[in-house]
LOVO-982784 format. One record per atom (N, C-alpha, C): residue number from 0; residue in three letters; atom name; z, x, y. Coordinates in steps of 0.05 Angstrom, whole numbers. Atoms other than C-alpha are relative to their C-alpha. Layout:
residues N
mike resi->NUM, resn->ALA, name->CA, zz->Z, xx->X, yy->Y $
...
***
This chain:
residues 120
mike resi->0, resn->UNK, name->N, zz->25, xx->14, yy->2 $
mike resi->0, resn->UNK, name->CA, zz->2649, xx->1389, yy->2206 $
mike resi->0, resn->UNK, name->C, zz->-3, xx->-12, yy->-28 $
mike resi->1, resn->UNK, name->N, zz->0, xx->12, yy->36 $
mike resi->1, resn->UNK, name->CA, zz->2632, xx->1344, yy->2149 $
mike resi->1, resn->UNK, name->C, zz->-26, xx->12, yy->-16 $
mike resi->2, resn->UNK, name->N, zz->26, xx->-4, yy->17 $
mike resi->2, resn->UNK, name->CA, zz->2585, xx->1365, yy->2095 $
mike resi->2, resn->UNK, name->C, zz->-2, xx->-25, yy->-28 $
mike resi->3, resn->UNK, name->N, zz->3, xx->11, yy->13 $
mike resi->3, resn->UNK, name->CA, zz->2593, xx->1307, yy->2058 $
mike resi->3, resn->UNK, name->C, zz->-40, xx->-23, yy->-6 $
mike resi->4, resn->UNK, name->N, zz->18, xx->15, yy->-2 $
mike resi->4, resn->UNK, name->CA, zz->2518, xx->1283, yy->2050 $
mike resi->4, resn->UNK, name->C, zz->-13, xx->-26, yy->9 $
mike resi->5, resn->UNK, name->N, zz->1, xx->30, yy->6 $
mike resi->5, resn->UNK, name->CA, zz->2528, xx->1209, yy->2039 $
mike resi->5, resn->UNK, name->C, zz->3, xx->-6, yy->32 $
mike resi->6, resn->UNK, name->N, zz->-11, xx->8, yy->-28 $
mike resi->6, resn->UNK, name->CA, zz->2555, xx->1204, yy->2117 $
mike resi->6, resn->UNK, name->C, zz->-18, xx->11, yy->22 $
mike resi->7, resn->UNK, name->N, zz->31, xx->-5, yy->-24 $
mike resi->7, resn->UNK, name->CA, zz->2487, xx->1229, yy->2154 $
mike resi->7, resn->UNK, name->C, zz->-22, xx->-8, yy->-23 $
mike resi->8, resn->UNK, name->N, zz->22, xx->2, yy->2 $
mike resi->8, resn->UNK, name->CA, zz->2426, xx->1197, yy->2137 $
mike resi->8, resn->UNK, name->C, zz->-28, xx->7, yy->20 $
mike resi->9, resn->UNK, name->N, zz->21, xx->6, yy->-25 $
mike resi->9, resn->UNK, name->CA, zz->2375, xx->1222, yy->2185 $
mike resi->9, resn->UNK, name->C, zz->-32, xx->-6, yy->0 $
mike resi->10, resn->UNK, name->N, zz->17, xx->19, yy->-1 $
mike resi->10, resn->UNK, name->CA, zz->2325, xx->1176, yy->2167 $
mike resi->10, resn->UNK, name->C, zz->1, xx->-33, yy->10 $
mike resi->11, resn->UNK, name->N, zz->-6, xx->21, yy->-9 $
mike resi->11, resn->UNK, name->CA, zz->2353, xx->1110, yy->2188 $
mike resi->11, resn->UNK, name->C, zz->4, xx->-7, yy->33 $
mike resi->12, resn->UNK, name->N, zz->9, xx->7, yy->-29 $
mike resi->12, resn->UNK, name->CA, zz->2333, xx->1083, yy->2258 $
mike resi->12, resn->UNK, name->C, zz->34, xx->-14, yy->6 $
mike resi->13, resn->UNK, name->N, zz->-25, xx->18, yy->-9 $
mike resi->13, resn->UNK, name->CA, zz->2396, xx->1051, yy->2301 $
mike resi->13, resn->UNK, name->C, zz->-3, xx->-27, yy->4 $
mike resi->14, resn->UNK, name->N, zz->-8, xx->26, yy->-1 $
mike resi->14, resn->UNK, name->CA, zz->2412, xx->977, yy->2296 $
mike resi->14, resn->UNK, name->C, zz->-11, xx->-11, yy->22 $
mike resi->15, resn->UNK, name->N, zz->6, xx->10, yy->-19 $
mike resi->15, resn->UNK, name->CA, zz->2395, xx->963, yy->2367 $
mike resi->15, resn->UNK, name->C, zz->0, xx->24, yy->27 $
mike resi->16, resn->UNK, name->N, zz->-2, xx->-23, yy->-35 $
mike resi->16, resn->UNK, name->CA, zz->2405, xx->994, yy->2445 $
mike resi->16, resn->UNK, name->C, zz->25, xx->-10, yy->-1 $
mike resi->17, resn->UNK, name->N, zz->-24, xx->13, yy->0 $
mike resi->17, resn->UNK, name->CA, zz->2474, xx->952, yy->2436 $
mike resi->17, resn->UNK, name->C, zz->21, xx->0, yy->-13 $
mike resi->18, resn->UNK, name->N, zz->-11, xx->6, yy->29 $
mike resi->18, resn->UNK, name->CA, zz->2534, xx->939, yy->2402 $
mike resi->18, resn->UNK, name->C, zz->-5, xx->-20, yy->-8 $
mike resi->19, resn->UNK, name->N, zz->4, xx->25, yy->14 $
mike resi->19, resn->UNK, name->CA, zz->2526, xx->897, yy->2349 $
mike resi->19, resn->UNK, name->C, zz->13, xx->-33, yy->2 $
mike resi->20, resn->UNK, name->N, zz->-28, xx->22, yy->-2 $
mike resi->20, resn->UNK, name->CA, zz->2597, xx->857, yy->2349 $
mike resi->20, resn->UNK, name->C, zz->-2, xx->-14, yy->31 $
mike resi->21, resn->UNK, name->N, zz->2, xx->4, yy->-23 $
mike resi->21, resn->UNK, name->CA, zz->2585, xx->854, yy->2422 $
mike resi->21, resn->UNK, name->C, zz->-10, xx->-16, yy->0 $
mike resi->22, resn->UNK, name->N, zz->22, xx->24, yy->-1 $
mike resi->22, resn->UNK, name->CA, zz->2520, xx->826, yy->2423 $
mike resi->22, resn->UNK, name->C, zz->1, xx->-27, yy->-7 $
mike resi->23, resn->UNK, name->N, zz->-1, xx->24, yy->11 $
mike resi->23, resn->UNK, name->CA, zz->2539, xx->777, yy->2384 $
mike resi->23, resn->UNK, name->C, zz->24, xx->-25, yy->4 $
mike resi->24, resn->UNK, name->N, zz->-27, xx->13, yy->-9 $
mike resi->24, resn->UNK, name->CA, zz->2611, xx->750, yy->2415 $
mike resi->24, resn->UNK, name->C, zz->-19, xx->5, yy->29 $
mike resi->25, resn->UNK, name->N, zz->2, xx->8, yy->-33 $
mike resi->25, resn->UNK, name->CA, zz->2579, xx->754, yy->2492 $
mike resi->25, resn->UNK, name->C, zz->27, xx->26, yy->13 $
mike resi->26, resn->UNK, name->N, zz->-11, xx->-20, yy->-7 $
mike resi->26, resn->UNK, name->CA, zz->2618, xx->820, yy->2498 $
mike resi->26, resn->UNK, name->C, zz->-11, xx->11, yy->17 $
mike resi->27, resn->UNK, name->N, zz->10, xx->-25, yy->2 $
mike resi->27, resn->UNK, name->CA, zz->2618, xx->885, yy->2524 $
mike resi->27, resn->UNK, name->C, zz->13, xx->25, yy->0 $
mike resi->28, resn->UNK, name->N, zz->-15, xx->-26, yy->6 $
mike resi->28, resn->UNK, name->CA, zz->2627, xx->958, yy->2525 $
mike resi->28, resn->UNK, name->C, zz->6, xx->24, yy->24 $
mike resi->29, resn->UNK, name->N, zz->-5, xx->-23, yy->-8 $
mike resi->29, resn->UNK, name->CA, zz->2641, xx->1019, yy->2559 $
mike resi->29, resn->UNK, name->C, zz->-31, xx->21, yy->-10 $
mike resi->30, resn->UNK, name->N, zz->9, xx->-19, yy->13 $
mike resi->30, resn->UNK, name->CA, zz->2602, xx->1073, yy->2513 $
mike resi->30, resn->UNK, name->C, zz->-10, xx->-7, yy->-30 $
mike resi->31, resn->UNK, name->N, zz->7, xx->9, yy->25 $
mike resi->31, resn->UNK, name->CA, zz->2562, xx->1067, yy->2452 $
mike resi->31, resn->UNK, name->C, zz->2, xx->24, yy->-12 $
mike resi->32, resn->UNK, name->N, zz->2, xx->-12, yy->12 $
mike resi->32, resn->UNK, name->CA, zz->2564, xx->1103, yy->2393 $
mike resi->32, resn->UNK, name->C, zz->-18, xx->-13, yy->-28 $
mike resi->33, resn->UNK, name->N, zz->10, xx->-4, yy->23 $
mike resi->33, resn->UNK, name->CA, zz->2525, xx->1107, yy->2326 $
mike resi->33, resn->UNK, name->C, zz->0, xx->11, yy->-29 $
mike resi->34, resn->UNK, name->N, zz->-4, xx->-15, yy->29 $
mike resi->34, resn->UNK, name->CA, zz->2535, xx->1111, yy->2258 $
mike resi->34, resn->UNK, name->C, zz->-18, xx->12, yy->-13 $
mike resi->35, resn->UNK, name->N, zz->15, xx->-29, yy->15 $
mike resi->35, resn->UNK, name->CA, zz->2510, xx->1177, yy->2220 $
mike resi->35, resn->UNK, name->C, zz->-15, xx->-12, yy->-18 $
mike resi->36, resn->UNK, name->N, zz->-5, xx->4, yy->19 $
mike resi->36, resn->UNK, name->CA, zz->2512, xx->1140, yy->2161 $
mike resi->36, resn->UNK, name->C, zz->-19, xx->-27, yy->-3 $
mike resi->37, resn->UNK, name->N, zz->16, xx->25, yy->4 $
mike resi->37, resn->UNK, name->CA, zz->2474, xx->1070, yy->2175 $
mike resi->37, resn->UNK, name->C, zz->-22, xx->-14, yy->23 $
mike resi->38, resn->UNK, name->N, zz->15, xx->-2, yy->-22 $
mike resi->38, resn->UNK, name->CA, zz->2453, xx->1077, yy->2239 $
mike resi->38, resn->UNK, name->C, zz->18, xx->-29, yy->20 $
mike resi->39, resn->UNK, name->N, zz->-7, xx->20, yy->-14 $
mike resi->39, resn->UNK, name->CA, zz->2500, xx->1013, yy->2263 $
mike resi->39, resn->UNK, name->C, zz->9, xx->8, yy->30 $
mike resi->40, resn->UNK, name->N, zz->2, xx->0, yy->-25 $
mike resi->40, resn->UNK, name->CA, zz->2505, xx->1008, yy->2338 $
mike resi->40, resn->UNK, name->C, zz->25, xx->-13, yy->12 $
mike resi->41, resn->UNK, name->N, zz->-25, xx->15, yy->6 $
mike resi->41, resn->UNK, name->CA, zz->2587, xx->996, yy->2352 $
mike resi->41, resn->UNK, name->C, zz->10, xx->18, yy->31 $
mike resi->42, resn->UNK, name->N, zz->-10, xx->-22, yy->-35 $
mike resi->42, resn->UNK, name->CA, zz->2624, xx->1019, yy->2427 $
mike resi->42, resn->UNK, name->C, zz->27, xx->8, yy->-12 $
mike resi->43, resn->UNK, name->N, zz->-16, xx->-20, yy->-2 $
mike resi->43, resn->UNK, name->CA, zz->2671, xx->1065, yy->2438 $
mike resi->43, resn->UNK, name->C, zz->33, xx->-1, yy->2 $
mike resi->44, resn->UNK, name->N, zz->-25, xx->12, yy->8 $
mike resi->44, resn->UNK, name->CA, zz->2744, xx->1066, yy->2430 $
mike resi->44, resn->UNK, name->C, zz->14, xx->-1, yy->36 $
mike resi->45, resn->UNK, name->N, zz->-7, xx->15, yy->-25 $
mike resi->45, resn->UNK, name->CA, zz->2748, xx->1056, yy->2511 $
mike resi->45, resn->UNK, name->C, zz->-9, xx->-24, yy->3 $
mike resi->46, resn->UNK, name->N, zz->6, xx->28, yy->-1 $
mike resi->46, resn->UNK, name->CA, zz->2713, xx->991, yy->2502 $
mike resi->46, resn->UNK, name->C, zz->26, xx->-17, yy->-8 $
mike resi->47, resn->UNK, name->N, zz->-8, xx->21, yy->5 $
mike resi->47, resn->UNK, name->CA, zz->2754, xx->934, yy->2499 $
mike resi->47, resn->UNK, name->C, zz->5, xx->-9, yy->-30 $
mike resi->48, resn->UNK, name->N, zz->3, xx->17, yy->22 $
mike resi->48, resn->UNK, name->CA, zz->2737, xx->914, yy->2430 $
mike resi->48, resn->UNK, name->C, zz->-1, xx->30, yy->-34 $
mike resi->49, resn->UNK, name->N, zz->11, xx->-25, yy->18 $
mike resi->49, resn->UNK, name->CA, zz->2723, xx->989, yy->2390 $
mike resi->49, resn->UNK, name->C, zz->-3, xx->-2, yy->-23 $
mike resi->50, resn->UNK, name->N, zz->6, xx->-5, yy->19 $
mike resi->50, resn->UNK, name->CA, zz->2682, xx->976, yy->2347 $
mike resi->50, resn->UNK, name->C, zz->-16, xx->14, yy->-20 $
mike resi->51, resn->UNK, name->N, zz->2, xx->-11, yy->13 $
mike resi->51, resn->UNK, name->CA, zz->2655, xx->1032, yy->2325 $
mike resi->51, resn->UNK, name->C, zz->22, xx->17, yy->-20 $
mike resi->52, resn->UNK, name->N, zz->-21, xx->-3, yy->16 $
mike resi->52, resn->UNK, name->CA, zz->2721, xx->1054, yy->2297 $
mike resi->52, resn->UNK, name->C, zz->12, xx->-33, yy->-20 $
mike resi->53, resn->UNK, name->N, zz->-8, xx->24, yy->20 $
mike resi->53, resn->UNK, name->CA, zz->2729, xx->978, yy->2261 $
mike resi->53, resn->UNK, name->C, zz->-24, xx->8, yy->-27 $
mike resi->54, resn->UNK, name->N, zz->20, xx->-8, yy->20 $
mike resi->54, resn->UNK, name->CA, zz->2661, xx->999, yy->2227 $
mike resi->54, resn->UNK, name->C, zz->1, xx->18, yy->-20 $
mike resi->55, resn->UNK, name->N, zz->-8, xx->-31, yy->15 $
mike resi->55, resn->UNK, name->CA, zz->2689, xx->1073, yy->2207 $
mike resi->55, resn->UNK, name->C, zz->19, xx->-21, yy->-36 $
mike resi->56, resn->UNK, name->N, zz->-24, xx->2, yy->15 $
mike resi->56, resn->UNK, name->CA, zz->2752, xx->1027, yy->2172 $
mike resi->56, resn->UNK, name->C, zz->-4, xx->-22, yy->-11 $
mike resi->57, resn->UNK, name->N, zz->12, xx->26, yy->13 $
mike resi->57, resn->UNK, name->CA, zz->2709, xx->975, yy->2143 $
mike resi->57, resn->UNK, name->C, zz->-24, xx->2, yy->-22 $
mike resi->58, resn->UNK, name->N, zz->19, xx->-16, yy->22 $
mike resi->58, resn->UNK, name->CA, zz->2652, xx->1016, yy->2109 $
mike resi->58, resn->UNK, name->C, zz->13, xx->28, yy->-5 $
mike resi->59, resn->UNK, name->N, zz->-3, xx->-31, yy->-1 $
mike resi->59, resn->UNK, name->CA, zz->2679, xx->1084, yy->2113 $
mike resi->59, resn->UNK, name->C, zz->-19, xx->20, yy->2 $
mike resi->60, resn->UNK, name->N, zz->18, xx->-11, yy->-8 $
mike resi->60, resn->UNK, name->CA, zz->2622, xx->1104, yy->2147 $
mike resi->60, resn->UNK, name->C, zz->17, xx->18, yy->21 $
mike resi->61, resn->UNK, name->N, zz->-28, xx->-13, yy->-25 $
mike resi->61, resn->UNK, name->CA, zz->2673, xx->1159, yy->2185 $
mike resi->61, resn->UNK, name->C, zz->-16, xx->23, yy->28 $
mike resi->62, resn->UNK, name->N, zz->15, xx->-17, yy->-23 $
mike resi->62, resn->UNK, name->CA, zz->2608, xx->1194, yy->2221 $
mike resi->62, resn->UNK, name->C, zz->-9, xx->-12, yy->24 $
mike resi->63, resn->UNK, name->N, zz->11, xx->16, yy->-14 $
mike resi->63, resn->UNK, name->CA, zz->2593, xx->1170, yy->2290 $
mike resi->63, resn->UNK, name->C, zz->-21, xx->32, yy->15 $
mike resi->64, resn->UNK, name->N, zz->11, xx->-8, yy->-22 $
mike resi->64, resn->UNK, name->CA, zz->2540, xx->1202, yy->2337 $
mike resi->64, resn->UNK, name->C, zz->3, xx->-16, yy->30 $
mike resi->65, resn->UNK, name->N, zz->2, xx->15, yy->-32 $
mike resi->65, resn->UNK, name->CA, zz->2545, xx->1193, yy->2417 $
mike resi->65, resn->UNK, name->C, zz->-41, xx->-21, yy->3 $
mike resi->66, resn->UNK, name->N, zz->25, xx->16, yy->-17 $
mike resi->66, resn->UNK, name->CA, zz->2489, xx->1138, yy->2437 $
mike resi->66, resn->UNK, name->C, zz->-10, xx->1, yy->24 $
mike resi->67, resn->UNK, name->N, zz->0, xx->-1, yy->-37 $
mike resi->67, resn->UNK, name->CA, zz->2490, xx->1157, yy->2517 $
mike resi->67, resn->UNK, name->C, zz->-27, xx->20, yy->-9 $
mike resi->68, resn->UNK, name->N, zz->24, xx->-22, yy->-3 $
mike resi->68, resn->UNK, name->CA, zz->2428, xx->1190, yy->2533 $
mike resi->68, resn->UNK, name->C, zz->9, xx->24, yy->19 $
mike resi->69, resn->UNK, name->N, zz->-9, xx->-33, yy->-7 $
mike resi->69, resn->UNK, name->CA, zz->2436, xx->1269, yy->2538 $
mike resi->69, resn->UNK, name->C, zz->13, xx->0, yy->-12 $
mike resi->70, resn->UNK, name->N, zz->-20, xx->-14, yy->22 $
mike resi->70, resn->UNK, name->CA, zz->2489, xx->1270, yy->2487 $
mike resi->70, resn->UNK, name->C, zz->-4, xx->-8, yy->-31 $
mike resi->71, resn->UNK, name->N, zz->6, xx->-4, yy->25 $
mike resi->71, resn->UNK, name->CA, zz->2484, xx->1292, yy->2424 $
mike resi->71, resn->UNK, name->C, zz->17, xx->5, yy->-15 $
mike resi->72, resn->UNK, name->N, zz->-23, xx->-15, yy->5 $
mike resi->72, resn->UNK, name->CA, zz->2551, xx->1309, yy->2398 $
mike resi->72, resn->UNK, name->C, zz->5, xx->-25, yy->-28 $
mike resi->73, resn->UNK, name->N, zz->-10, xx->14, yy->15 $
mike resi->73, resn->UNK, name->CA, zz->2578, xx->1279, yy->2330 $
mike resi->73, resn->UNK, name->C, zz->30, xx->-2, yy->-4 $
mike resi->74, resn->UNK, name->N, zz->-25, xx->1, yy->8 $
mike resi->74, resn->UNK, name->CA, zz->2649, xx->1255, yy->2308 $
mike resi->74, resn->UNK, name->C, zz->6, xx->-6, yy->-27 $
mike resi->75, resn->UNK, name->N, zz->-15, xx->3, yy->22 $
mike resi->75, resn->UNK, name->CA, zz->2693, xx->1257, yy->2247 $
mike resi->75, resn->UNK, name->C, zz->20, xx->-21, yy->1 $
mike resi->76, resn->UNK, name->N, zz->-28, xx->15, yy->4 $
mike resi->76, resn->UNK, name->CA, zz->2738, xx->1204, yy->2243 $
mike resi->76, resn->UNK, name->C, zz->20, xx->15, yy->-24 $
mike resi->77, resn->UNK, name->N, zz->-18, xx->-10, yy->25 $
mike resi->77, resn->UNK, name->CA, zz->2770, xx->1236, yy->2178 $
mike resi->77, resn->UNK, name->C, zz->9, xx->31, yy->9 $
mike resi->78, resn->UNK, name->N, zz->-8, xx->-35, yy->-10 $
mike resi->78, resn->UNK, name->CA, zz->2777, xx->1303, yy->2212 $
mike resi->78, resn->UNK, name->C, zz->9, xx->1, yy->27 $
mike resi->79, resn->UNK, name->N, zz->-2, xx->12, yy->-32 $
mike resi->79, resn->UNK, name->CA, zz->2781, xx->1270, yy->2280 $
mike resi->79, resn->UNK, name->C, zz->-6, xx->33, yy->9 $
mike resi->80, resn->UNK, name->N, zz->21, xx->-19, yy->-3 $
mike resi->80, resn->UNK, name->CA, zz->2735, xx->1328, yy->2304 $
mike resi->80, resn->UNK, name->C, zz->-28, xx->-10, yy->6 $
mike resi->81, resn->UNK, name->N, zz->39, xx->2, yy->-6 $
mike resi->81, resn->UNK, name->CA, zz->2668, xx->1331, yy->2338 $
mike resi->81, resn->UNK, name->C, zz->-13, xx->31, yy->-14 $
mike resi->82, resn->UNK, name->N, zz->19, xx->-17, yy->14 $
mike resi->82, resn->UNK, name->CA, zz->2612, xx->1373, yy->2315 $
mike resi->82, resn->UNK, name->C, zz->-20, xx->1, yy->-2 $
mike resi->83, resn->UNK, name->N, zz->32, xx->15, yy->-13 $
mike resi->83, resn->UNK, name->CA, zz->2541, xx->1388, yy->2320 $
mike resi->83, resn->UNK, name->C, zz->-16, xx->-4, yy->-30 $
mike resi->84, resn->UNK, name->N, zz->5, xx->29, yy->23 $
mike resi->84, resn->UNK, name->CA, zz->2499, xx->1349, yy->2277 $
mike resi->84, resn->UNK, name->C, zz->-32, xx->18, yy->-1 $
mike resi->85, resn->UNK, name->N, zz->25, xx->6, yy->-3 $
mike resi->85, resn->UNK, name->CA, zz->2427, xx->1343, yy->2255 $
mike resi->85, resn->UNK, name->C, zz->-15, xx->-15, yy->15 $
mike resi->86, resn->UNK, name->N, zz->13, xx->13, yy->-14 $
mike resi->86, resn->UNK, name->CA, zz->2372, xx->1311, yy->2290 $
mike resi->86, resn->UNK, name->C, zz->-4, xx->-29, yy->-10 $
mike resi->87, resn->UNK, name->N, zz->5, xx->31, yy->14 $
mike resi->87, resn->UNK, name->CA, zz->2375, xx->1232, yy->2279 $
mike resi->87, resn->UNK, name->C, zz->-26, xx->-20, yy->-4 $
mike resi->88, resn->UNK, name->N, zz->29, xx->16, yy->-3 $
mike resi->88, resn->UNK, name->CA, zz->2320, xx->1185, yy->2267 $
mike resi->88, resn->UNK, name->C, zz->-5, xx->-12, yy->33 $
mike resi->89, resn->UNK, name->N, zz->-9, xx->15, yy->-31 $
mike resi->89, resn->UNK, name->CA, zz->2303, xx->1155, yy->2343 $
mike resi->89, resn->UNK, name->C, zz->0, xx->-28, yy->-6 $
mike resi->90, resn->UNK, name->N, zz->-17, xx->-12, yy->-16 $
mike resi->90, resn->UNK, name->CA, zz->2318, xx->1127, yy->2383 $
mike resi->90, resn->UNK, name->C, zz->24, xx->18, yy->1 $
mike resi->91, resn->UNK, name->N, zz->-37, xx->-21, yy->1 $
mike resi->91, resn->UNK, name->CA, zz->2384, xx->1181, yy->2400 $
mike resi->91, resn->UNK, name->C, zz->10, xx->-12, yy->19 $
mike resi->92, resn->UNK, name->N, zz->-16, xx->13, yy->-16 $
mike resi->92, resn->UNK, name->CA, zz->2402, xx->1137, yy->2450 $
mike resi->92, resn->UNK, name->C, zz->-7, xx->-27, yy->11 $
mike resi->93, resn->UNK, name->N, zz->11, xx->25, yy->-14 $
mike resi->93, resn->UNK, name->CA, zz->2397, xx->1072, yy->2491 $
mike resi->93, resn->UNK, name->C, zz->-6, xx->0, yy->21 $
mike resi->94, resn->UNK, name->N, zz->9, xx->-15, yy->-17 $
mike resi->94, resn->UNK, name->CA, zz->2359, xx->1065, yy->2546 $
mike resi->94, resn->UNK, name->C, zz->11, xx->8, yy->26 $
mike resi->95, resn->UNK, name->N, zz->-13, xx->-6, yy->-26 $
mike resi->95, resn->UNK, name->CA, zz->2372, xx->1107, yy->2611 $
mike resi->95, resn->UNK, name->C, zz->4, xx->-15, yy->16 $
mike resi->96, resn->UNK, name->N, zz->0, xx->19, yy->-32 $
mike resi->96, resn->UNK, name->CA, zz->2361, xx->1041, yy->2655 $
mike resi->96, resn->UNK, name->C, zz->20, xx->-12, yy->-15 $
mike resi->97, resn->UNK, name->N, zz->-18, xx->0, yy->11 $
mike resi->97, resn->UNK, name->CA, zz->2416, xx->1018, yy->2609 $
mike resi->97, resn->UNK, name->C, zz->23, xx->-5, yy->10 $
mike resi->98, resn->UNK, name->N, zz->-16, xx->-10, yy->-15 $
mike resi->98, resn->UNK, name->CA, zz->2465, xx->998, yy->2653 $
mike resi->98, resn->UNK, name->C, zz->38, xx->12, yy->-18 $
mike resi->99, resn->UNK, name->N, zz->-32, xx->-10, yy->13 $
mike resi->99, resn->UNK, name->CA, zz->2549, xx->1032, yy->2632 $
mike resi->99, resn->UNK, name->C, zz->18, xx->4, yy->24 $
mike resi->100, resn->UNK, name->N, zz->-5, xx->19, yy->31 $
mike resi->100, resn->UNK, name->CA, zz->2589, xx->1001, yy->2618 $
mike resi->100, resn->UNK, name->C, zz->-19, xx->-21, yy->10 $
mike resi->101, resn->UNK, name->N, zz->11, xx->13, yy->-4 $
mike resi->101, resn->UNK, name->CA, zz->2554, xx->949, yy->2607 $
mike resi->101, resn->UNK, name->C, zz->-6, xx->-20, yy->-29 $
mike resi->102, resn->UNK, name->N, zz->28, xx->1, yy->-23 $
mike resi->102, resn->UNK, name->CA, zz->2509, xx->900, yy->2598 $
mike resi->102, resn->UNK, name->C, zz->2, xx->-8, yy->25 $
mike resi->103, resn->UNK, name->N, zz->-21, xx->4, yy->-27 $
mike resi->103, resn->UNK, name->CA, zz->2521, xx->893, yy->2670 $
mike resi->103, resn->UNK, name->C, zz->11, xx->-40, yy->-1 $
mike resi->104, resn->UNK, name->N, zz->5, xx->24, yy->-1 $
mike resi->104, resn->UNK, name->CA, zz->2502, xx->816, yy->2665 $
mike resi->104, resn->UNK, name->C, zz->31, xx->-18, yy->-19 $
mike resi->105, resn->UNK, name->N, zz->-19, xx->12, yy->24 $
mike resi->105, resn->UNK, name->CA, zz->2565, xx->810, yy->2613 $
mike resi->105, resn->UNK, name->C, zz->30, xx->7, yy->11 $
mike resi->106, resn->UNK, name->N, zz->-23, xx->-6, yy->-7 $
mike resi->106, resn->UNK, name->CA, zz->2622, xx->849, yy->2654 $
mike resi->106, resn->UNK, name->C, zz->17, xx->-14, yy->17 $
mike resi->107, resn->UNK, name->N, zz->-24, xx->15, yy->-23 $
mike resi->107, resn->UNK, name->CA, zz->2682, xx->817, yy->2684 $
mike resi->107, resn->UNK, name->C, zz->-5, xx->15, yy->26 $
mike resi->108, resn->UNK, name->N, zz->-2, xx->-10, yy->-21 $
mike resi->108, resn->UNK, name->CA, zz->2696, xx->831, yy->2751 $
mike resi->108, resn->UNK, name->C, zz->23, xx->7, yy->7 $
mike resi->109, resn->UNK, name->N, zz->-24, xx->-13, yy->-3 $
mike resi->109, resn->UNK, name->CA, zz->2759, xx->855, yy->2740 $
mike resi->109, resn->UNK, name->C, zz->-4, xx->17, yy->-19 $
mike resi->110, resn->UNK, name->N, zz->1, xx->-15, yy->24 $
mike resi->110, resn->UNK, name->CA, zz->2729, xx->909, yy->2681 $
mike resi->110, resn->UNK, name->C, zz->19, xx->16, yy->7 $
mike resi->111, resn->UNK, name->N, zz->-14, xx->-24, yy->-12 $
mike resi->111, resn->UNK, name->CA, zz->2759, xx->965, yy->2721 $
mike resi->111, resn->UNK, name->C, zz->30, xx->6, yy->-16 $
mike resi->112, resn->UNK, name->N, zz->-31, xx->19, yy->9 $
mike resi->112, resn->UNK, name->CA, zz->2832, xx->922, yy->2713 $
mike resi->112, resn->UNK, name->C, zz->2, xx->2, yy->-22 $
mike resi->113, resn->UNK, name->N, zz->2, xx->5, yy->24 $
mike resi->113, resn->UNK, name->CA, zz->2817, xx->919, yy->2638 $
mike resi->113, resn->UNK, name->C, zz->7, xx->20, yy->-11 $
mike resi->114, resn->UNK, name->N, zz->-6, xx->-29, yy->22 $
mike resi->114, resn->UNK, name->CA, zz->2807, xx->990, yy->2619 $
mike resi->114, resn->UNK, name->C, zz->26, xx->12, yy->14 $
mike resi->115, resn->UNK, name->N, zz->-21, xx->-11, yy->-11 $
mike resi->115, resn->UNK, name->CA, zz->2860, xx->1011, yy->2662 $
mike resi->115, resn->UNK, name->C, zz->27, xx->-16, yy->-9 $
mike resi->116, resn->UNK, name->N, zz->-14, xx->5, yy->21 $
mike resi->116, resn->UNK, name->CA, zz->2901, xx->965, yy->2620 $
mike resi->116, resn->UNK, name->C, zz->20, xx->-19, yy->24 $
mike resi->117, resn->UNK, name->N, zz->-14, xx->16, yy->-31 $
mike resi->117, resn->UNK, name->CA, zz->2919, xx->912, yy->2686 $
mike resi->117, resn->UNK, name->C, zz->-14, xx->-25, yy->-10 $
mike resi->118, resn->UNK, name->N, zz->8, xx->17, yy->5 $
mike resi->118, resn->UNK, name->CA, zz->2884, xx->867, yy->2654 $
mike resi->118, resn->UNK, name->C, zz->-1, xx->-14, yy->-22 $
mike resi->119, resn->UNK, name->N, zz->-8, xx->10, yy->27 $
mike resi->119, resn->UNK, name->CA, zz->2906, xx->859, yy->2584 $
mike resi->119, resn->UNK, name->C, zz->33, xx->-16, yy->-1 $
***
């Protein structure tokens, strides 16, 4: 578990219900996650695009929290380790109507083909 301070702020609200990079290329994701550390809003390293791990290796913000609602679990990138965390500023997640992956309105119709790696 990390005890390094600087890598949980739990005052800082999350970026969005989205990923960021996403949002902004007409992406999408799989799974969101959240940084400890800034609160940025980046998907999961089954998404297509993972960029919550581009974020880790770009700030060295290396704490993510799960974004899915019901999970609360944190990760270490530097320890590659989960772990349980403090309570974050809210939202803790995005919302349950939410569709995942998603946003639905953005997924191929071959996503399936994608992650299963039939489509890269």
């Amino acid at each position: 578990m990390t005890t390094d301070p600087e890598m949980i702020d739990v005052t800082v609200p999350p970026s969005g219900t989205g990923c960021v990079e996403c949002d902004e290329t007409g992406s999408w994701w799989v799974h969101l996650r959240r940084c400890a550390a800034c609160g940025h809003i980046g998907c999961c390293d089954d998404s297509p695009n993972t960029h919550a791990t581009k974020h880790w290796q770009e700030t060295g913000h290396s704490v993510m929290q799960s974004f899915e609602p019901g999970e609360d679990w944190f990760w270490d990138f530097r320890d590659e380790a989960a772990f349980d965390g403090p309570s974050l500023a809210a939202p803790t997640s995005h919302p349950e109507s939410q569709a995942v992956p998603g946003p639905s309105d953005r997924l191929p119709a071959d996503w399936m083909d994608i992650l299963n790696g039939g489509g890269r």
